[in-house]
C-alpha positions in Angstrom: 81.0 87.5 119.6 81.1 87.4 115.6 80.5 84.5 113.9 82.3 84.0 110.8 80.4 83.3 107.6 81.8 80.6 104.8 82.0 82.1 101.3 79.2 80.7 99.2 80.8 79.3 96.0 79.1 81.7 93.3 80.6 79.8 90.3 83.7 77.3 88.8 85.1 75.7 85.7 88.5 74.4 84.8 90.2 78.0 85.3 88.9 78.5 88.7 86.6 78.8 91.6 84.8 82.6 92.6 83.5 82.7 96.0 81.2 85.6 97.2 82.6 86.3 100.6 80.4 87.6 103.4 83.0 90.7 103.8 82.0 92.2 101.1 84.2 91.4 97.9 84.9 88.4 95.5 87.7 85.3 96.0 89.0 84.2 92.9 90.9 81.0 93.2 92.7 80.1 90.0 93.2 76.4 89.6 96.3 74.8 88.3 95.0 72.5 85.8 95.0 73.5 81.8 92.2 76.1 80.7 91.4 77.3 77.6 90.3 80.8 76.7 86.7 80.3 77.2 87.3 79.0 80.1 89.0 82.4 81.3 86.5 84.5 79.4 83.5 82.3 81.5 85.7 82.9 84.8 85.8 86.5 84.4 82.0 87.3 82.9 81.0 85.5 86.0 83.2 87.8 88.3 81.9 90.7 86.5 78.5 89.5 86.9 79.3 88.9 90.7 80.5 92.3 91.4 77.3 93.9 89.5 74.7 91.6 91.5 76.3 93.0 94.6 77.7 96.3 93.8 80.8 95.4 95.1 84.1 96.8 94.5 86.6 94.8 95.2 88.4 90.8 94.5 91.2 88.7 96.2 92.8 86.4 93.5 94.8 83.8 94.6 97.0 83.0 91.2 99.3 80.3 93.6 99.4 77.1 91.5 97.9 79.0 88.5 99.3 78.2 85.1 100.4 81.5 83.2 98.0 83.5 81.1 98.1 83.2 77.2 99.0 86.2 74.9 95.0 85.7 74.1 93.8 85.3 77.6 96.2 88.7 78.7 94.5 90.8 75.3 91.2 90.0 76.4 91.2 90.5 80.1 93.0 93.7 79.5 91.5 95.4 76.9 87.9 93.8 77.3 87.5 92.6 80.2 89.4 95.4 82.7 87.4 98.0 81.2 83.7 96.6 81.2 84.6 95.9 84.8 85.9 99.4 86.1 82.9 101.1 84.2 80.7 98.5 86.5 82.6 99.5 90.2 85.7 97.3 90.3 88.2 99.6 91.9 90.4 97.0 94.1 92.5 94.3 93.0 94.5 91.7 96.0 96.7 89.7 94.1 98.2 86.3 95.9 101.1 85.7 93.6 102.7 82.6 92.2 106.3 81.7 92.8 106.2 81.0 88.9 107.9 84.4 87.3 105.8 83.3 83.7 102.5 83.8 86.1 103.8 87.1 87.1 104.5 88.4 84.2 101.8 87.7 82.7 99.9 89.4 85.3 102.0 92.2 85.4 100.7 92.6 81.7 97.4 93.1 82.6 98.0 95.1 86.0 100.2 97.7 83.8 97.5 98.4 80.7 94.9 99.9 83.4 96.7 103.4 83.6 93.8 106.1 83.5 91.4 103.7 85.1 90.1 104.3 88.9 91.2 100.4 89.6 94.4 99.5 92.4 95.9 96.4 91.9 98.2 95.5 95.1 100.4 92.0 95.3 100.9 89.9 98.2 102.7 86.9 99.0 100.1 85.6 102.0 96.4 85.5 101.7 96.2 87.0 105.7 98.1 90.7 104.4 95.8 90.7 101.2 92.4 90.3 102.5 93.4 93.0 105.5 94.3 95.2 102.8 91.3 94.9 100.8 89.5 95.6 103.5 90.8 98.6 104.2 89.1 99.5 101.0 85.7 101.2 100.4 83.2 98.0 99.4 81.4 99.8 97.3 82.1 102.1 94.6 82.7 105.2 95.3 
């Protein structure tokens, strides 16, 4: 029999909550209350940070509820923040998506600007279809 671990909550501020799960990857879960870019920027050093400490490879987002990202916050995560993140092992992406179209396209921003970079974004509507797919993936960098 296999007990199931809880996620230990590895950091949160008004943007969100990360949670390092036992599996092996990160849990991102975006809150819907108002953030500011430092906020975002604080969310995603600590995911980076999170994936380096473990040498993982891989994150489930859950963006449900989340308000859209900002022209700013969509720059920086794109052309800062996806790149420092790929050069440390992040290679899988699970993305639980909002029923808001303004959330999805402003994700669809960031998840189009990573051509040439070894990272997989997928999109799901259910958390149970995202987390089997990112477990299908390789945990660790390959």
């Amino acid at each position: 029999m296999s007990a199931k671990w809880a996620s230990a909550i590895y950091f949160q501020n008004a943007a969100g909550q990360l949670l390092e799960d036992p599996a092996g990857f990160l849990r991102v879960n975006w809150t819907a209350a108002p953030r500011q870019l430092p906020d975002t920027q604080a969310l995603f050093t600590h995911m980076l940070m999170a994936l380096q400490r473990h040498g993982w490879s891989r994150i489930l987002i859950n963006q449900v509820g989340m308000p859209p990202f900002s022209s700013a916050e969509q720059h920086w995560v794109a052309q800062e923040w996806v790149p420092r993140a790929v050069q440390a092992g992040y290679r899988h992406g699970a993305i639980i998506v909002s029923a808001d179209v303004m959330v999805r396209l402003a994700t669809a921003y960031i998840t189009t600007h990573i051509q040439g970079l070894p990272l997989v974004y997928r999109s799901f509507e259910k958390a149970p279809q995202a987390e089997e797919w990112l477990l299908q993936q390789p945990s660790q960098p390959e």
